[in-house]
N, C-alpha and C positions, 0 to 999 in steps of 0.2 A: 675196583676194590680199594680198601684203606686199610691200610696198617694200624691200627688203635695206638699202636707206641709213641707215634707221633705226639701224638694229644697227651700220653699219659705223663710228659713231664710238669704241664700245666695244672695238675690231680693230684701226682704224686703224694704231696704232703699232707693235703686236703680226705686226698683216699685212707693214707693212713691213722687217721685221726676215727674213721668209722669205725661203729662198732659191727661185732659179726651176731648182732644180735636180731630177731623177725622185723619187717617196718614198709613203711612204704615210701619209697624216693619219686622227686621230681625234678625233670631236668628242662633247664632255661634257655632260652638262646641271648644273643647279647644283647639285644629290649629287654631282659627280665622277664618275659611272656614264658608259663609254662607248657612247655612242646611237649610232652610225654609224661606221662605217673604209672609205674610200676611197681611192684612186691616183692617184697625176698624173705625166703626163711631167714639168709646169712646177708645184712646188707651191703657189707664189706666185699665178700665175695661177689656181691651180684654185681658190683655199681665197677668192681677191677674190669670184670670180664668183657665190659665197655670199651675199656679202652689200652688192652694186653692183648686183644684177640684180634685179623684182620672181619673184616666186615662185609658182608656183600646186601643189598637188596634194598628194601626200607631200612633194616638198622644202619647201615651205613650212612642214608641221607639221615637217619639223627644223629649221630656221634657229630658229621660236620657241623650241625647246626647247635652242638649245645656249645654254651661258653660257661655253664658254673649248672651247681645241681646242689638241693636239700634232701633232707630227708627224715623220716620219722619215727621214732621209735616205737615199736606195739610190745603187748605182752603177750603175743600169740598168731601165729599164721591166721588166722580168720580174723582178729585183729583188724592186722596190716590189707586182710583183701577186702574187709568193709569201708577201710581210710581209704584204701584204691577208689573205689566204686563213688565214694562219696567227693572225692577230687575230680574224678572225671569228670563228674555231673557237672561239677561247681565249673572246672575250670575248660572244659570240654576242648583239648589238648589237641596239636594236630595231629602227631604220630599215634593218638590214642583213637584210630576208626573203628574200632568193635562196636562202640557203645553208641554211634550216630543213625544208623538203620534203622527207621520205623517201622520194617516192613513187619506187617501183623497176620494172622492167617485168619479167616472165618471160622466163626463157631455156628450151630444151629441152636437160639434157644426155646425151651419150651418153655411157658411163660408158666409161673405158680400162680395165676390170678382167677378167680372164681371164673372164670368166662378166658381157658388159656387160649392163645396164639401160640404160630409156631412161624419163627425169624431168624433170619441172619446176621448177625453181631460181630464189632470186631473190636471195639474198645471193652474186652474183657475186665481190664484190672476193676472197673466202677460198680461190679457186679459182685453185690453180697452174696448170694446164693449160688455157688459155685454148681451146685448138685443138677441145673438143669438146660446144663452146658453141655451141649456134645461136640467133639472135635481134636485138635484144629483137622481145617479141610486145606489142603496144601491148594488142591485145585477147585478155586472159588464156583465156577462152574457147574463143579459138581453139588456144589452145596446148595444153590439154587434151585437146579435138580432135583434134590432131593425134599427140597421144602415143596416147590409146586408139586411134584406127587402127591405127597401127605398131604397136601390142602385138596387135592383133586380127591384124596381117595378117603380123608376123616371131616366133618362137617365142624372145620374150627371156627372158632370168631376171626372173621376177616378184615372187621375195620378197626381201626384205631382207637375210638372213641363210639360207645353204641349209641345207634338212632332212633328218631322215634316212630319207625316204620319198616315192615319188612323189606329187605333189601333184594337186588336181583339172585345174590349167593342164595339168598332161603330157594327161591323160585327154581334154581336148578340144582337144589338139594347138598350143597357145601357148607351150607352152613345149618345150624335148629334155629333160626332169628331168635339169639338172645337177647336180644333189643325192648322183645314186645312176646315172650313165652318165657313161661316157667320150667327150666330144664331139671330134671332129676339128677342129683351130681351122680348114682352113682352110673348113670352114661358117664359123665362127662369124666370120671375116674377110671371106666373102662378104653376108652378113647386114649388118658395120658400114660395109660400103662403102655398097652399097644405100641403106641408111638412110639413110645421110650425104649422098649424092649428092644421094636424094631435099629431105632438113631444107638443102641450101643452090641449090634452086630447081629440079632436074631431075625432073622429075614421071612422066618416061616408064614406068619401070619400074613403078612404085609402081600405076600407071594401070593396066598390063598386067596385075600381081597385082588389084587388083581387081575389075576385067572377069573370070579366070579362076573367082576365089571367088564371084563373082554365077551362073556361067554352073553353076559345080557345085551351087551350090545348089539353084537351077532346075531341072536337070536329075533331081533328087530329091526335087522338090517342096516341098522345104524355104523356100516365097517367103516368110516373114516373114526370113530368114537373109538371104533374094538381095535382099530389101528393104533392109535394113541395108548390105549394098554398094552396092548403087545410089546410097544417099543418099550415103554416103565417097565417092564417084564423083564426084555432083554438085557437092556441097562443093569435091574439091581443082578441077576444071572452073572453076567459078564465081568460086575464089580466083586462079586463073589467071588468068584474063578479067581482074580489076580488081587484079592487079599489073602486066600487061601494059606495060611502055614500049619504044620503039623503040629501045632502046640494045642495046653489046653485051654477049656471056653471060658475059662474063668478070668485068665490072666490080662490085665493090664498096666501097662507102663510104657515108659518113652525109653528107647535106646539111643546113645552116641557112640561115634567112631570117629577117626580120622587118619589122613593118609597126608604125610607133607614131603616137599621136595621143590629143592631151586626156590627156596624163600615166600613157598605159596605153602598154606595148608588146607583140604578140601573137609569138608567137615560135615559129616552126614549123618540124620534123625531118621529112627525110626518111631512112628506112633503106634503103640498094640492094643488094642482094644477086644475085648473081650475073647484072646485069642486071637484075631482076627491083626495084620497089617494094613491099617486103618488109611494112613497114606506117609509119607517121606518129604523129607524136606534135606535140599544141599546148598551149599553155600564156599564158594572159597574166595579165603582173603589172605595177604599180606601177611605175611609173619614177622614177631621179634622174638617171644620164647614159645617154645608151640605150646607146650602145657598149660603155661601161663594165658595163652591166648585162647585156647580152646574153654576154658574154664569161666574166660572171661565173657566170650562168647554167648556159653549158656544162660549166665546172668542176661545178658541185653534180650535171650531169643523169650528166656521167661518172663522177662520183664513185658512182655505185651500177648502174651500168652500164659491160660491156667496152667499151674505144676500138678506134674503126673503125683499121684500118691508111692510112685516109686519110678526109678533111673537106673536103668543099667549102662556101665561103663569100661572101660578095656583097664587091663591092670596098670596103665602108667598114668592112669591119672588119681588124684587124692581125694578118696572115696570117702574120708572122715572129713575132710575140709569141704566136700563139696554136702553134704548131710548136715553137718554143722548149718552152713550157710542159709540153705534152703527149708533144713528144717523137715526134711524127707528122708524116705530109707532110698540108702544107694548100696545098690551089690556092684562083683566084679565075679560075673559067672567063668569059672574055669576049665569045667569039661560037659557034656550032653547038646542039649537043642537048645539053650541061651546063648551056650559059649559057638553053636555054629553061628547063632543069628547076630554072635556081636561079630564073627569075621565076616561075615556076607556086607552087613552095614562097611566095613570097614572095605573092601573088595569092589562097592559100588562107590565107596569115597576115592579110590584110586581110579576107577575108571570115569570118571567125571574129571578129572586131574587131568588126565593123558587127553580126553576132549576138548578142553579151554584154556590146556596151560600156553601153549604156545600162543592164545590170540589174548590172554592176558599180559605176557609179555609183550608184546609188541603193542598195545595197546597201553601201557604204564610208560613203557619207553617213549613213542610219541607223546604224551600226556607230559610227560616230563621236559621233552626237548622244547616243546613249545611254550611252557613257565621261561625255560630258558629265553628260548626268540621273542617272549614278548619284556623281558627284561632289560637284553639289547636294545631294542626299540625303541624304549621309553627311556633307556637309561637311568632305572631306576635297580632298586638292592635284591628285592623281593617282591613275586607276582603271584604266589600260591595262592591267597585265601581273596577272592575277588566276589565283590558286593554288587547286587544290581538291583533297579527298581523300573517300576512298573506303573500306568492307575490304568483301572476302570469306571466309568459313572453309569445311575443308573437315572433314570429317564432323561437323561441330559444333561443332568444338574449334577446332582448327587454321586459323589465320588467313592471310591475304595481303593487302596493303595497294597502294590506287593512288593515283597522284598525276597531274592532267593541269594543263597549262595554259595559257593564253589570252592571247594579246597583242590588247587590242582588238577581243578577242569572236572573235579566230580561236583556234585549236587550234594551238599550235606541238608538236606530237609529238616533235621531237629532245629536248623537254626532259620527256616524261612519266619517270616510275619506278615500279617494283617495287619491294615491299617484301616480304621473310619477316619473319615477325613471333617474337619469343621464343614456346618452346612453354610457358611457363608463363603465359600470357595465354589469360582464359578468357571477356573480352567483349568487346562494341563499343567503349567505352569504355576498357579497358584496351591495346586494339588502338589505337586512335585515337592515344591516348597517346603511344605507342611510335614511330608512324608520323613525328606532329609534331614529336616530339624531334629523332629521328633525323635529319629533312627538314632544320629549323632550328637544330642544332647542324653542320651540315654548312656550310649557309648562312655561319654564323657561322666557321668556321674553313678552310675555302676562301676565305673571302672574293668570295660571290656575291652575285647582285644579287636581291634579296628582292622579294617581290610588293609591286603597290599593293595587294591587297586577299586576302585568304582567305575562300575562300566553303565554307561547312560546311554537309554533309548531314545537316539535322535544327535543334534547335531549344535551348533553354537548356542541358541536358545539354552537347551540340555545343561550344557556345561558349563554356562555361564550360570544361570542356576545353582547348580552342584557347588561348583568355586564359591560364591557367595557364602553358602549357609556354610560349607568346611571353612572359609576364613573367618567368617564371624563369631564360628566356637574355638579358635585356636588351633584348629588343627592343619595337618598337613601331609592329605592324602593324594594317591596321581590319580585322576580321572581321564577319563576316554569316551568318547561316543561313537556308538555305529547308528551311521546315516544310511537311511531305505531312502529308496529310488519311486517315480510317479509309481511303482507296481505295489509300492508296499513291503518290497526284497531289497534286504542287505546289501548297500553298495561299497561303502567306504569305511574304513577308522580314520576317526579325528582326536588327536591329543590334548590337553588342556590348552595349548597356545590357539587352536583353531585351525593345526595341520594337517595336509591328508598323510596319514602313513602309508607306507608304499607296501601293501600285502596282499599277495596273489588272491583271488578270489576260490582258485582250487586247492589252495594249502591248506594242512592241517589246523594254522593256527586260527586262520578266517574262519572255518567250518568250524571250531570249539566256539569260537566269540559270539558265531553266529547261534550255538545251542545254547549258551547262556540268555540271549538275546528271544530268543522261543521260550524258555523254558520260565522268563519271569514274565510275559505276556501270557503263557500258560496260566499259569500262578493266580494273576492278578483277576484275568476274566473267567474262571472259573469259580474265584471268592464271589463276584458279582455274580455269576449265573447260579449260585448254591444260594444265594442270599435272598435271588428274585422265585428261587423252586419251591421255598418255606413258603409262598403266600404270599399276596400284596398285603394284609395290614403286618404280618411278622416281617417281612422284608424290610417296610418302611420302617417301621422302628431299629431292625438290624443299624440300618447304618445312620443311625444318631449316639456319637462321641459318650461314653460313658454309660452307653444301655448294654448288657451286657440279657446272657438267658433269662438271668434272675431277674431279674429287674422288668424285663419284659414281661414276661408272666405274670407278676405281680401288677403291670400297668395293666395286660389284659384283664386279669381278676377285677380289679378295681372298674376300669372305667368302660371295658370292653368295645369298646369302637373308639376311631380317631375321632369322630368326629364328636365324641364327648370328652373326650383328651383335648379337641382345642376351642371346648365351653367350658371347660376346668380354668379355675385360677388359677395363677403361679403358686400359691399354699396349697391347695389340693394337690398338683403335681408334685409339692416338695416332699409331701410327707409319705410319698412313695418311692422318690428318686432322689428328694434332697434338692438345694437350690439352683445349683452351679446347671445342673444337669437339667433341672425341670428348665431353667431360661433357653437353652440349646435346642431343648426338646417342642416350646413353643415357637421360638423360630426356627424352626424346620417345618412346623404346621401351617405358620403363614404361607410362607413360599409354595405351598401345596395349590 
């Protein structure tokens, strides 16, 4: 723990100089790098409590870490929590980890298009039509599940694009081959009701078609077929049973709760759908103000997920602040079957607490000790935010480049990258190259926050590399390599002098280095395997420097095959892609 009084003589006069009016402050460490952005109704008050109060947990490791703090004046608590949200973004903080999570949930959508589909989605926010979204599905699984049904049991359009022939789907009755038949919509309007009914909780029909398709199969002796209903049967049955609440069918909306303790808060969604408990979602993290975080929270979970057309919430949190924000009705039910269902949310956020609190503690502590031990080590100030890279190429030549990185041995994913690499790059090394410039000339003219440490895959080559392009932009970062063995497995660290560090191979600190070391070879061959899954002519253009979705599509439109892409002159390519890009774009076609 830390006493705050220590620190607060270095404030004092600074603190009292604040007004006690709404705003949002941010606190610095002594690079001037922004470590945190918070909110206060009273900024005076909030910004004392810092450092008059003793501290335990996370807030403690930021109080050490700040050396000075701003802050900003609003004309309004929602004000001061949009300045939050819009600082975070910008300046994506360390002690600020609410807002780094990508994690998304699937939706099922039914498509509005004369000839619908029915799909599973996860980048919601890009979708105008909100209305033919059903979800989120906490358990992806089941959402798969539930689309094979519906394709197995309504005859939608299955391919992407229609053909100019009946497909195998028409021939066993999944689809009307809209391709090459004139469909009467209002089939195809009785079909998107069904569906829909069924995808927001009404299970009747959908039950009845099953039963039917069991009973015909049966009847033919086709039971591995009647088997396959049966089991869709059981499933939607059984998912029935444990959505089951006594409410009524009408009702829709998202609940929160939470339950905090020993510097953790667990924080638990319910989704209700047409009455129904549709599924849940938990999560616990770190705390500095629990309000303030839980609040915070809901922005990042909304922010990659559709908002309920209403929220219900427990009375300590700010029900006009969070309404305001969103732009949604939010209640705080106080007695009946809402106010049971906010204590149960709340009841399963504490028993999720008492499950993981203790291997989250021990799991932050070593996480932490080993920032320490590798700071020893190196003898360097600071190891928390650690940068690493990666390539892949693809048919031999053809490179892609990844970058992850690590706040304190966690994965912060908002901040990995992709890299295309120049097609006249024909190694690791010269790939490598390209990657690190590129990374840290960016660094350098954004003006971003540079790692404490770069860890390199591989061994003097590696680092010698690395050294290079960091000395030639100015800067002065510690690098490190982990060297594999004939098998391909992690053998050693080497430091930038070309030392072996002397670290157990079963210690904690090895096994972290060693996830980092996975985790961007992950990264990296997996950009390449998504890149080769789109297609051989969309691949090949993926990784040419400045082709971007648009741009491809527009090449396809135009010129639709490579091979009239490289009977095109450099003006014909430019006036698609422009110069710079059309030149890059014809030598990558040579080398083919």
């Amino acid at each position: 723990m830390i006493d705050g009084s220590d620190i607060m003589k270095d404030f004092k006069e600074k603190l009292s100089l604040v007004p006690t009016k709404p705003g949002s402050y941010q606190m610095k460490n002594k690079d001037g790098v922004i470590i945190y952005v918070g909110k206060a109704k009273n900024l005076q008050r909030r910004l004392r409590s810092y450092f008059t109060k003793t501290q335990t947990g996370k807030t403690r490791l930021l109080v050490e870490d700040i050396d000075d703090f701003e802050y900003i004046v609003t004309s309004s608590e929602l004000e001061s929590l949009i300045l939050e949200i819009t600082l975070i973004k910008k300046y994506d903080p360390k002690y600020n980890i609410l807002l780094k999570d990508d994690k998304s949930y699937p939706y099922i959508e039914l498509t509005n298009d004369k000839y619908p589909t029915l799909k599973i989605v996860r980048n919601v926010k890009r979708k105008k039509n909100k209305n033919h979204l059903y979800g989120p599905y906490p358990n992806a699984g089941a959402a798969r599940k539930v689309v094979n049904m519906i394709n197995r049991l309504y005859p939608l359009r299955k391919c992407d694009r229609l053909k100019k022939e009946l497909c195998l789907y028409y021939h066993i009755n999944e689809c009307l081959g809209y391709c090459c038949k004139e469909i009467d919509k209002d089939v195809i309007d009785n079909m998107k009701s069904e569906i829909s009914s069924f995808l927001k909780g009404d299970s009747s029909i959908v039950t009845k078609k099953l039963e039917e398709e069991m009973l015909k199969a049966s009847e033919v002796m086709n039971y591995e077929r009647a088997k396959e209903f049966k089991d869709m049967l059981d499933d939607v049955n059984t998912t029935l049973k444990r959505q089951k609440l006594d409410l009524n069918k009408g009702l829709n909306f998202d609940l929160v709760n939470y339950y905090y303790d020993n510097n953790y808060v667990s924080i638990e969604l319910f989704f209700i759908r047409d009455g129904l408990l549709f599924g849940r979602h938990n999560e616990i993290i770190q705390m500095m103000d629990v309000t303030s975080d839980v609040v915070e929270y809901l922005i990042k979970f909304y922010d990659n997920s559709v908002l309920p057309k209403e929220l219900l919430i427990p009375e300590e949190l700010d029900d006009k602040l969070i309404s305001e924000y969103f732009n949604i009705k939010v209640n705080k039910p106080i007695k009946g079957k809402l106010k049971a269902l906010i204590d149960l949310a709340k009841e399963n956020a504490r028993e999720q607490m008492e499950l993981k609190e203790e291997t989250l503690k021990r799991d932050d502590e070593e996480r932490l000790a080993c920032v320490e031990e590798l700071k020893e080590l190196l003898h360097i100030e600071k190891a928390s935010r650690i940068e690493s890279f990666d390539n892949s190429h693809l048919f031999g030549t053809f490179y892609v480049g990844g970058m992850v990185v690590f706040d304190d041995f966690l994965p912060n994913k908002d901040l990995y990258r992709k890299f295309k690499i120049s097609t006249s790059v024909k190694d690791d090394l010269g790939a490598m190259k390209e990657v690190l410039y590129r990374r840290y000339f960016r660094v350098l003219m954004d003006n971003l926050t540079p790692p404490d440490l770069i860890v390199m895959d591989g061994g003097e080559l590696q680092i010698s590399v690395c050294k290079e392009i960091i000395s030639s932009l100015g800067l002065s970062i510690p690098i490190i390599g982990l060297v594999k063995d004939d098998k391909h497995r992690t053998n050693h660290i080497m430091d930038s002098n070309y030392n072996i560090i002397d670290v157990k191979k079963d210690s904690k600190l090895f096994l972290f280095l060693t996830r980092i070391q996975d985790e961007v070879h992950r990264y990296a061959i997996t950009y390449h395997r998504n890149i080769k899954a789109k297609g051989a002519l969309s691949s090949m253009l993926d990784v040419v420097p400045g082709i971007g979705e648009v741009r491809k599509k527009e090449l396809l439109k135009r010129f639709g095959s490579l091979k009239k892409m490289k009977e095109a002159s450099i003006d014909e390519l430019s006036e698609v892609v422009g110069r710079d890009v059309s030149e890059k774009l014809l030598s990558y076609l040579k080398e083919m």
